[in-house]
C-alpha positions in Angstrom: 6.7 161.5 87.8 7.8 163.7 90.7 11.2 164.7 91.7 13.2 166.6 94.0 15.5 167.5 91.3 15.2 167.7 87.3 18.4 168.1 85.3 17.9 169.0 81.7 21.2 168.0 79.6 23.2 164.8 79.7 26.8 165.6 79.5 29.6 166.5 82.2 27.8 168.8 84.1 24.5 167.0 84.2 25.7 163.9 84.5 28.0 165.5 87.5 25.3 166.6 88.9 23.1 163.2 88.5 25.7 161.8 90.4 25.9 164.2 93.1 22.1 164.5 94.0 21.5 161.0 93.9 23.8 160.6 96.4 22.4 163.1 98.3 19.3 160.8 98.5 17.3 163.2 96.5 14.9 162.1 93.5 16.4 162.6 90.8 15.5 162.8 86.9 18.2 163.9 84.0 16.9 164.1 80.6 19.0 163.6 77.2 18.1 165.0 73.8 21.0 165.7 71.6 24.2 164.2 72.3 27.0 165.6 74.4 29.7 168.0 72.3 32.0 165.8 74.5 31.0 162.7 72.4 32.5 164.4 69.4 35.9 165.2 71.0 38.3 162.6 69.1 41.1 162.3 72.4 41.2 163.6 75.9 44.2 164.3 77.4 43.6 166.9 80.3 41.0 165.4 82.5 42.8 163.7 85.5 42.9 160.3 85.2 41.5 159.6 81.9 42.7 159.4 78.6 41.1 158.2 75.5 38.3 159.5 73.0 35.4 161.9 74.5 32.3 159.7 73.8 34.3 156.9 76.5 35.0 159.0 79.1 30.5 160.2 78.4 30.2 156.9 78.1 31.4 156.1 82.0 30.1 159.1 83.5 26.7 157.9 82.1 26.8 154.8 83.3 28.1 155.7 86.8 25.3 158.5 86.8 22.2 156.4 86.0 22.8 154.1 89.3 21.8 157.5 91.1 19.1 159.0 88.3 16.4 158.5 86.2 17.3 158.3 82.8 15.0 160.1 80.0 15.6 160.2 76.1 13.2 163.3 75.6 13.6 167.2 74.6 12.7 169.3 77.5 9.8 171.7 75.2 8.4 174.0 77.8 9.1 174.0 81.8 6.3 176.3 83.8 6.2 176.6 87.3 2.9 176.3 89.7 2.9 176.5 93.5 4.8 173.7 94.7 6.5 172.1 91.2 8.3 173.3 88.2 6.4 171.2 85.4 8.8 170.0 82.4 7.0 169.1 79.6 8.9 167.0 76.6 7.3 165.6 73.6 5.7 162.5 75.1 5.1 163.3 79.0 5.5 165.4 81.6 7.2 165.5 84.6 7.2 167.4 88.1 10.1 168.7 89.9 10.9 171.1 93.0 14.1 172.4 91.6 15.7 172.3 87.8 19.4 172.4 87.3 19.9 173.6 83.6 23.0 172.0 82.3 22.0 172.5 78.4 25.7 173.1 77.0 25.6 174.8 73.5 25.8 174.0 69.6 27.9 175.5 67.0 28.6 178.6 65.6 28.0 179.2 62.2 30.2 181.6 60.2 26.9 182.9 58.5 28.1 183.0 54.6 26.7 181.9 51.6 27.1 178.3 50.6 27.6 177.6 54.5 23.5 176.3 54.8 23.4 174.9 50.9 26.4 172.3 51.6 25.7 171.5 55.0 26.3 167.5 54.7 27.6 168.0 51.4 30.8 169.2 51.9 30.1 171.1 55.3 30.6 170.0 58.3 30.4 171.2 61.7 32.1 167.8 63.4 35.2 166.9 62.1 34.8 163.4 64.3 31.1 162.8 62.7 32.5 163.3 59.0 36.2 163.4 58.8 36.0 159.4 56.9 34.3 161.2 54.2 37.6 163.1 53.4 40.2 160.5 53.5 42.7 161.4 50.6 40.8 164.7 50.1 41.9 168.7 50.2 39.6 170.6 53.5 40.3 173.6 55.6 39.6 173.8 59.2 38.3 177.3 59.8 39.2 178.8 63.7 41.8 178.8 65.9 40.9 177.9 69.4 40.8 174.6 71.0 38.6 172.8 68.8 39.6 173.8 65.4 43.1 172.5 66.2 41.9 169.4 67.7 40.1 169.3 64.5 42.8 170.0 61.9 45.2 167.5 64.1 42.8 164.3 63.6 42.1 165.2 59.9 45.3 164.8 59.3 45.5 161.8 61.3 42.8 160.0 59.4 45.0 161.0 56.0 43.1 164.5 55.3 45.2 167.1 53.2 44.1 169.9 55.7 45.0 173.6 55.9 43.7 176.0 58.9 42.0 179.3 58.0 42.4 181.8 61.4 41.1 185.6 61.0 44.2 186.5 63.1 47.9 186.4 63.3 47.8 184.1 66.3 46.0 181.2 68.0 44.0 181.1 71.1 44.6 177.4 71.6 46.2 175.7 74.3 50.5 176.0 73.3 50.1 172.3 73.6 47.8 171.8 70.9 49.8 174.6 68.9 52.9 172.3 69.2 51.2 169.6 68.0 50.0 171.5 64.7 52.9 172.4 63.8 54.9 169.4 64.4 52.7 167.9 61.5 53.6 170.8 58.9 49.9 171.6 58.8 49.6 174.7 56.6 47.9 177.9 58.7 46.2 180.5 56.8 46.4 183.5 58.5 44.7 186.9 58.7 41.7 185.4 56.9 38.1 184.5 56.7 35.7 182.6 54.4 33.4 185.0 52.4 31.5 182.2 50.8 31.5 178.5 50.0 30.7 177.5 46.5 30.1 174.3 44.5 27.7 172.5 42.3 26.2 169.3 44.1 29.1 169.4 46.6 31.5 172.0 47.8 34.4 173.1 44.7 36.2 175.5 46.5 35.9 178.7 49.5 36.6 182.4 48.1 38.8 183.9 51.2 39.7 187.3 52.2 43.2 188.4 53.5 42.1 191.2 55.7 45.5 193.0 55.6 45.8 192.8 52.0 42.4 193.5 51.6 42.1 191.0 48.8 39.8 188.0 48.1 41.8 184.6 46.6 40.0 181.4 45.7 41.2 178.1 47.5 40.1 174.7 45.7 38.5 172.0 48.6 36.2 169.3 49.2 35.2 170.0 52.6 34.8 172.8 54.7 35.2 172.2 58.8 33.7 175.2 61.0 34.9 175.2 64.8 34.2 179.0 65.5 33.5 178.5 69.2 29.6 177.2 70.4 26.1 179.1 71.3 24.4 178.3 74.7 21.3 176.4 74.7 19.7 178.7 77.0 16.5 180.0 75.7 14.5 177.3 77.7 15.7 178.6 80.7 15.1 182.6 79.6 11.0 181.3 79.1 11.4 181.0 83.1 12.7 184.2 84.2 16.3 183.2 83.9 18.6 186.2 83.4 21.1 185.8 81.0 23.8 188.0 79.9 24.5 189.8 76.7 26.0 186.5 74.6 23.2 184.5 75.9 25.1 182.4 78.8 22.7 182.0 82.1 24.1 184.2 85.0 24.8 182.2 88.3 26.5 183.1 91.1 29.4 181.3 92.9 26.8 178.5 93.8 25.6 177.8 90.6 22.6 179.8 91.5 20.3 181.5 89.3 17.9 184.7 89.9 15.2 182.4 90.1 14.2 180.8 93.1 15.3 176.8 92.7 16.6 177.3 89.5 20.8 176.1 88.8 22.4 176.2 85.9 26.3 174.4 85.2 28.4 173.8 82.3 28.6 175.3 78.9 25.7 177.0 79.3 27.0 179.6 82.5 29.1 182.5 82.2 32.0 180.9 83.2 35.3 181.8 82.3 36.6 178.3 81.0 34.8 175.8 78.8 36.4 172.5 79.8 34.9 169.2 80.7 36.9 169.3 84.2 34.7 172.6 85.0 32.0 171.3 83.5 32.1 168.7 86.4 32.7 171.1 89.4 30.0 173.3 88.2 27.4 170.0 88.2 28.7 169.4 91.6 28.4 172.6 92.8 25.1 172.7 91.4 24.1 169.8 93.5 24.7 171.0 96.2 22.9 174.3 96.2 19.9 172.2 95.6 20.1 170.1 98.3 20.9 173.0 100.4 17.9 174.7 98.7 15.7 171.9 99.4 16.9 170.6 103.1 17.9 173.9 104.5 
């Protein structure tokens, strides 16, 4: 149950990294509790040589990682450090390891308005991948207007959703590809607004909506509600170690994926790193890698 490296979270960037420090003929561990946004992301498009749905292309860096890893289906609870080991403790075991590379991603944002908890799974839904079959045939909004939220809006109405985008500006941030795409399926785009609340009886009935420059609330009949307002990093297992983080949470590193503390990485979603793609995701976990090697051999 020692190793030279532990990597806690089992998408791009850990599974990079898996890859990497295996090959550098160092022991290594990578442990997997919730699954991978990636496995949610319906079609991939802009990582070089792939194209298909995100959960295939996790699925092959998986495989291709555990030749070089040990594989363990655990939550990483508490992580101390002694003289010699950093000591990762999950639910069942616990395990030794001389340096950790944190590659714990993030989870979704909510909006933080009433109805949003009540109809979680009833009419709420954070994944439009995970639940979108529930809608078939059925009127939902898509609320955000990056990346996601038009990835989202694009494959509910693929799957025969009635689907209208809510954006609190006059513009998207999405990639002009993705924009293209939108609109080349005359999905309707709400703009200059934001939910206020989400109401229903058992289910979700409708969303009361604000124009914020009319300054007016209007009412908007649906039967589901999809949030993509960007992600929060998992980082606060790291911050119980002495890892700095900066004022939205995301773990500092430095050019080498280094933290403040002494054998600690960090790569992916959860770094302040200006783009949040799986492509990154992967140089960071290489990068990563490396250090420790370096940190362990040099």
């Amino acid at each position: 149950m020692e190793y030279d490296v532990a990597i806690v979270g089992c998408g791009p960037a850990g599974l990079t990294a898996a890859i990497y420090s295996g090959r550098y003929g160092l022991k290594t561990v990578v442990f997997e509790s919730l699954p991978s946004q990636l496995s949610t992301v319906p079609f991939i498009e802009n990582y070089p040589g792939f194209e298909g749905s995100g959960y295939e292309l996790l699925e092959k860096m998986k495989e291709q990682a555990l030749k070089y890893a040990d594989h363990v289906f655990d939550n990483v609870v508490e992580i101390k450090r002694d003289e010699k080991f950093f000591i990762l403790k999950t639910k069942n075991s616990e395990y030794k390891a001389k340096t950790v590379i944190f590659a714990t991603g993030g989870r979704h944002r909510e909006l933080g308005v009433p109805g949003e908890k009540e109809f979680i799974g009833r009419g709420v839904s954070y994944c439009a991948t995970c639940d979108g079959h529930f809608f078939r045939g059925k009127k939902v909004i898509v609320v955000g207007g990056g990346n996601t939220a038009l990835t989202d809006a694009i494959y509910l109405k693929e799957i025969g959703c009635d689907v209208t985008v809510v954006h609190r500006r006059d513009k998207f941030r999405a990639e002009k590809a993705l924009q293209e795409e939108l609109f080349k399926r005359n999905i309707p785009v709400i703009w200059n607004s934001i939910v206020v609340r989400i109401e229903g009886k058992q289910k979700v009935e409708r969303v009361i909506l604000k124009d914020s420059v009319k300054n007016e609330e209007f009412t908007l009949d649906v039967d589901g509600v999809f949030i993509a307002v960007g992600t929060k990093p998992q980082t606060e297992l790291a911050a119980s170690i002495g890892v700095e983080r900066d004022h939205m949470g995301y773990i500092k590193v430095d050019k080498k994926q280094r933290t403040n503390v002494e054998g600690v990485f960090a790569a992916g979603d959860c770094c302040d790193n200006p783009l949040k793609q799986v492509v990154t995701a992967c140089g960071d976990g290489a990068v990563a890698a490396n250090s420790a090697f370096e940190y362990l051999n040099l």
